[in-house]
C-alpha positions, 0 to 999 in steps of 0.5 A: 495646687497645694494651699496650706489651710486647707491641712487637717487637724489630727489628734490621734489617741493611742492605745498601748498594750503591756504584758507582764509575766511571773514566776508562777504562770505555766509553761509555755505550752500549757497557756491557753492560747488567745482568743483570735476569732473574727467578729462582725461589726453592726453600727445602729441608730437608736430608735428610742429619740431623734438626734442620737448618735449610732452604736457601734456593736459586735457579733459573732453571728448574723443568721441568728440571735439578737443583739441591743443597743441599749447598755452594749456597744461604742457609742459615736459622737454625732449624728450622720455617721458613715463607714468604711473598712479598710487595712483590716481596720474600722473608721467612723466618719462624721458627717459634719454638714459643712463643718470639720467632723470627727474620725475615729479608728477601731481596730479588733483585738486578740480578744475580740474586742473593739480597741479605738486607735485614733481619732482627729478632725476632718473636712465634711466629704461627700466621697470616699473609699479605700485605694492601696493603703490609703482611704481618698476623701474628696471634699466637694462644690455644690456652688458655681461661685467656688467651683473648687473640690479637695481631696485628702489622702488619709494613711490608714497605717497610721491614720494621718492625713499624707497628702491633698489637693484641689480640683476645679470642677467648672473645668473638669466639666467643660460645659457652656453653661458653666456646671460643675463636676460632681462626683458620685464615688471613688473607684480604685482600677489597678493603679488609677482612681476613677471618678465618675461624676454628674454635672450640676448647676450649682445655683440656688435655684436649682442646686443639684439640676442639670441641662445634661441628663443623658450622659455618663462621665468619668474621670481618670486620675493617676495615684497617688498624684491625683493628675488628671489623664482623661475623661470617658464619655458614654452618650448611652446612659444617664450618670453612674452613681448617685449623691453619696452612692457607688456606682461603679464596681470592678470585677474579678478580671478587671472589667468595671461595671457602671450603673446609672438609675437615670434620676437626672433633674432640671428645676425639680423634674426628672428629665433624664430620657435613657434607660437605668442600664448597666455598662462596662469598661473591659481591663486594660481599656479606658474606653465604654465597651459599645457592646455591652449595655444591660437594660435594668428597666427592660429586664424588671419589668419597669423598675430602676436601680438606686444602689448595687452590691458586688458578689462576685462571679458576675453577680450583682446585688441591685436595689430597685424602684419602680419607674412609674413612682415619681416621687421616690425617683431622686438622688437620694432614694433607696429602694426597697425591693431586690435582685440579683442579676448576673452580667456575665449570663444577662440574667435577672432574678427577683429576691424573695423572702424580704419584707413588702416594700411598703413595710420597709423604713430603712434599708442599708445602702451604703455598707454592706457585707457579702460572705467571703465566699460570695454565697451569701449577702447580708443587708440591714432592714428596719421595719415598724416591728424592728431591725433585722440583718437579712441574709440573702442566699445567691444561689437561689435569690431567697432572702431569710431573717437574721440576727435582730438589732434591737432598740435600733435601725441598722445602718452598716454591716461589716467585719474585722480580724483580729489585728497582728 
């Protein structure tokens, strides 16, 4: 169902580029070429005073060096931001907390400088990620009287919004009780998007509580249509995902892997029963594969997973809590100790090298940036002492300190090319 307010403002800002060329510039092969090197891109939150924006920052290093807030970077307007790197280009997201909220685009130049390629308004989201060309947002109901959620297809080509549409999340969830879907992130697989979602009352009692803790839910969609063609329903598990965290990552060979933390909640307490585990949904299949569960709490030692990062190869960076810390175990807690498990060996190994859990301020759990060659991970940890990138090394699970972020707390990590 289409509804024409619902389109979004766009005020696009266009840089341009002009070149010139005289008499007296030498021969073609004798000028010096440009410069087109890669450059790592570091946003973070000035520590000096509260309700700052972020900065946006660049690098060509994160094992070493520093680098500073103060005086250097693009400033955001607005708190709140969040990220995501798409179509070799950089977008900054304003988190407007239920209003309209700015988007900006960056993009490297032969220089290796940050040119701003647009910026326009949008609707405040809840989820969003890169499928094709495309950056999906959806827009989503906490609110069981308008049980209504929207998404946008953003073009990263030309970043204007193309198309978008309304998903009514009492049906899509289908309980007795009335809650509503509530979708934890966006998957792209081959060429559907996969939605999973948690159910929640929506009621201001009890907003984000649930009678349902002990099932995982996924909807399928086709792209670009956005037509529903089913829901997958695994018993085994609590939800995948998290408020505002993936939980659902594919794999070389197309296999898609869930992660549930099992944080499910009924008027404040947490009742989920399952065990934070791992489940598969094996190419070419659009069912849970029943043989294979991986059981994060059994191979920790007792702990659960908040976020994952993907690594390649069957490996999986896990952030952890430990079970028995009730007042850590939520929807939006991150945890400050680290893993690496392998799904393909069922395997499970502690990262050394990374400062005491009860040291750890904040942590980067949203964006985060693994090597090309998936050797080695890099994650943003701010202590009372300061604000590192730490470089986890794979192989042998050992995590060293890296480039320091001074005057700021970390808050993504990612990298761009040099455009075209």
């Amino acid at each position: 169902m289409k509804n024409r307010h619902l389109y979004l403002s766009f005020l696009a800002g266009v840089t341009l580029f002009a070149s010139c060329s005289n008499d007296d510039s030498p021969p073609k092969e004798e000028q010096e070429e440009p410069q087109s090197e890669s450059k790592y891109i570091v946003t973070a939150t000035p520590t000096a005073s509260e309700g700052v924006a972020d900065y946006i920052l660049t690098t060509d290093d994160l094992s070493q060096g520093t680098i500073s807030t103060i005086g250097n970077g693009i400033e955001q307007d607005g708190t709140y931001r969040y990220y995501v790197t798409s179509n070799n280009k950089f977008f900054s997201m304003l988190y407007g907390q239920g209003n309209p909220g700015a988007v900006t685009t960056y993009q490297l130049n032969e220089n290796g400088a940050l040119n701003k390629l647009s910026d326009f308004q949008s609707e405040t989201v809840q989820a969003f990620a890169p499928v094709d060309n495309d950056i999906l947002l959806i827009k989503i109901s906490r609110n069981s009287d308008e049980p209504i959620a929207y998404w946008y297809r953003l073009d990263t080509n030309t970043s204007q919004f193309v198309d978008e549409g309304q998903i009514n999340t009492q049906e899509l969830a289908n309980k007795e009780n009335g809650e509503l879907a509530f979708f934890s992130w966006i998957t792209q697989v081959e060429n559907k998007v996969y939605l999973p979602y948690f159910t929640i009352k929506g009621i201001s009692s009890d907003r984000f509580g649930t009678a349902y803790p002990d099932e995982a839910n996924i909807a399928v969609y086709s792209y670009p249509e956005m037509e529903l063609e089913k829901v997958i329903h695994d018993d085994r598990t609590s939800f995948i995902g998290r408020y505002f965290i993936n939980g659902l990552t594919l794999d070389e060979k197309g296999d898609a892997y869930a992660f549930s933390s099992s944080v499910a909640t009924n008027n404040g307490e947490v009742t989920s029963t399952k065990p934070s585990a791992i489940t598969r949904i094996k190419n070419g299949t659009t069912e849970f594969d029943n043989t294979f569960l991986y059981n994060i709490e059994e191979a920790s030692g007792g702990k659960y997973a908040t976020t994952h990062i993907y690594l390649g190869n069957g490996k999986f960076l896990v952030y952890l809590i430990d079970v028995a810390d009730k007042d850590e175990r939520s929807y939006n807690t991150t945890g400050k100790e680290f893993a690496i498990i392998d799904v393909y060996t069922e395997s499970f190994t502690m990262v050394t090298g990374t400062p005491a859990k009860e040291n750890i301020v904040s942590v980067t759990a949203r964006s985060n940036y693994v090597s090309e060659d998936g050797s080695t991970a890099y994650i943003g940890i701010t202590t009372e002492t300061g604000s590192f990138i730490y470089n986890i090394d794979v192989s042998t699970a050992t995590a060293t300190q890296g480039l320091e972020v001074e005057g700021g707390k970390i808050t993504a990590i990612s990298k761009l090319d040099p455009a075209n």
